[in-house]
N, C-alpha and C positions, 0 to 999 in steps of 0.2 A: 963447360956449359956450351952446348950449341950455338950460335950466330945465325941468324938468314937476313939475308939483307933484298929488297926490289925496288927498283926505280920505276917511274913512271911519271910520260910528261903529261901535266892537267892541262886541262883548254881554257886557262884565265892566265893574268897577267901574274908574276910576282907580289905584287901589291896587293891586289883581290885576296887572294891566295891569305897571304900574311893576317890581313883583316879577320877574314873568316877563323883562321885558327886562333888569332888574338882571343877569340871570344870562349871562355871555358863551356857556356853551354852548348857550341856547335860540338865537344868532342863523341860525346854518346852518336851526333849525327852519322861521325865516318867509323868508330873505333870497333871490332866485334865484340859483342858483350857486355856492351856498357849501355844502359838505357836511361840513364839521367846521371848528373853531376851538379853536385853544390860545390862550387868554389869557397875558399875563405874570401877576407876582402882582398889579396895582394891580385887577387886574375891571375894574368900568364906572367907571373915575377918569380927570381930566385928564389927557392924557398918554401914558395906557395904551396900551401897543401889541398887537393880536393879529394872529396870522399865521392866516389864512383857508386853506383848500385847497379846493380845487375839485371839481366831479364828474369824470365820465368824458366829458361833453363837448364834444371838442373844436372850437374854431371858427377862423376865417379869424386870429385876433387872440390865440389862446390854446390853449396844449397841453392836453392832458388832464393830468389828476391836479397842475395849477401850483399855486403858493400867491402870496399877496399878504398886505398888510400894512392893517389897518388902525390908524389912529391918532384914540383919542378924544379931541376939539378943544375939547368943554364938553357940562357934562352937572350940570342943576339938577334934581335929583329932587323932585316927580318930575313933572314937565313941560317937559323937552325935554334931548334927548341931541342933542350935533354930531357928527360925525366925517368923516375924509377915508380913502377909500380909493386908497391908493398906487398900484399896478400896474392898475387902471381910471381914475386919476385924478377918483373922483367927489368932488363935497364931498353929503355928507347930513346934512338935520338932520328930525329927527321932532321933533313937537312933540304933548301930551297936552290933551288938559281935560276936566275931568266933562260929562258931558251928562245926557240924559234918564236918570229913574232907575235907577243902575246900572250906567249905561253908558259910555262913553270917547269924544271924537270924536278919533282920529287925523289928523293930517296930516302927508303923508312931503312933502318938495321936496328933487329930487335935481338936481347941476348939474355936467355934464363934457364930455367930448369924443363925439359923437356915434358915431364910428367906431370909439371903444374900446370901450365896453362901455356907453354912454348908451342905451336906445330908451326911446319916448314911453308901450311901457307897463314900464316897469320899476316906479315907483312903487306902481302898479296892482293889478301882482301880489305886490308884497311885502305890499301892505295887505290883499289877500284874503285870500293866506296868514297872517297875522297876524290877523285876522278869524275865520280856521275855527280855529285855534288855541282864540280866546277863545269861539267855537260851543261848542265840544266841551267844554271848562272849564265853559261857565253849565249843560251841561245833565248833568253830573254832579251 
C-alpha cells in the first residue's frame, strides 16, 4: 500500500494547534471530504470512534452524503494523534513539534489503498487546509 507523507509549519503555537484538533468537530474544518462529524462521548481518546459524513460529492468509489468511521489508534497530547479510517481504509498519524517562534511544524503520513480514497496529494491538502486554519487564527 502506498505512503505519502507532507510537513508543514502552521503559524500558531504548539498548544493553539493541540486545542484545535482536541476538538472532533474542527476535523471536517481541515480534512478533504469530510463535512461534519459526530463524535462518541470519548472525543479525542484511545478508542474513540467518530462517524464522519461526507459532502455532496459523489465519486467512482463513494455515494454522496456516505458516512464512515473513524477509530482513534493513539493519541499523546499533544504531539501526535493516530487513527484509521474504516470505509477509506487509511491508517493516519499527524505528528506536532514547536518550531520557530510560535510556530508548529506538522507532519501528516497517510497509508491505504490507492484506489479507495489514497491520492499523493491528500496529505497536502489537509495540511494547507490546516495551515489557513491556523493563518486566520495568528492574524486575529
Amino acid at each position: 500500500m502506498p505512503t505519502y507523507t507532507e510537513t508543514r509549519e502552521l503559524l500558531a503555537p504548539l498548544d493553539d494547534v493541540w486545542l484545535f484538533l482536541a476538538e472532533p468537530h474542527h476535523f471536517s474544518d481541515w480534512w478533504p471530504g469530510v463535512a461534519g462529524v459526530h463524535p462518541d462521548r470519548r472525543g479525542l481518546q484511545r478508542g474513540a470512534r467518530w462517524t464522519l459524513h461526507s459532502g455532496m460529492r459523489p465519486s467512482l468509489f463513494r455515494r454522496p452524503e456516505s458516512t464512515s468511521t473513524l477509530v482513534v489508534r493513539d493519541v499523546q497530547p499533544p504531539t501526535r494523534i493516530e487513527w484509521h479510517m474504516t470505509r477509506e481504509r487509511l491508517d493516519v498519524e499527524l505528528t506536532l513539534a514547536d518550531s520557530a517562534h510560535r510556530r508548529t511544524r506538522a507532519e501528516l503520513t497517510v497509508t491505504g489503498p490507492f484506489l479507495v480514497g489514497l491520492r499523493r496529494t491528500l496529505p497536502r491538502n489537509a495540511l494547507s487546509r490546516l495551515h489557513a486554519l491556523c493563518q486566520t487564527a495568528a492574524e486575529l
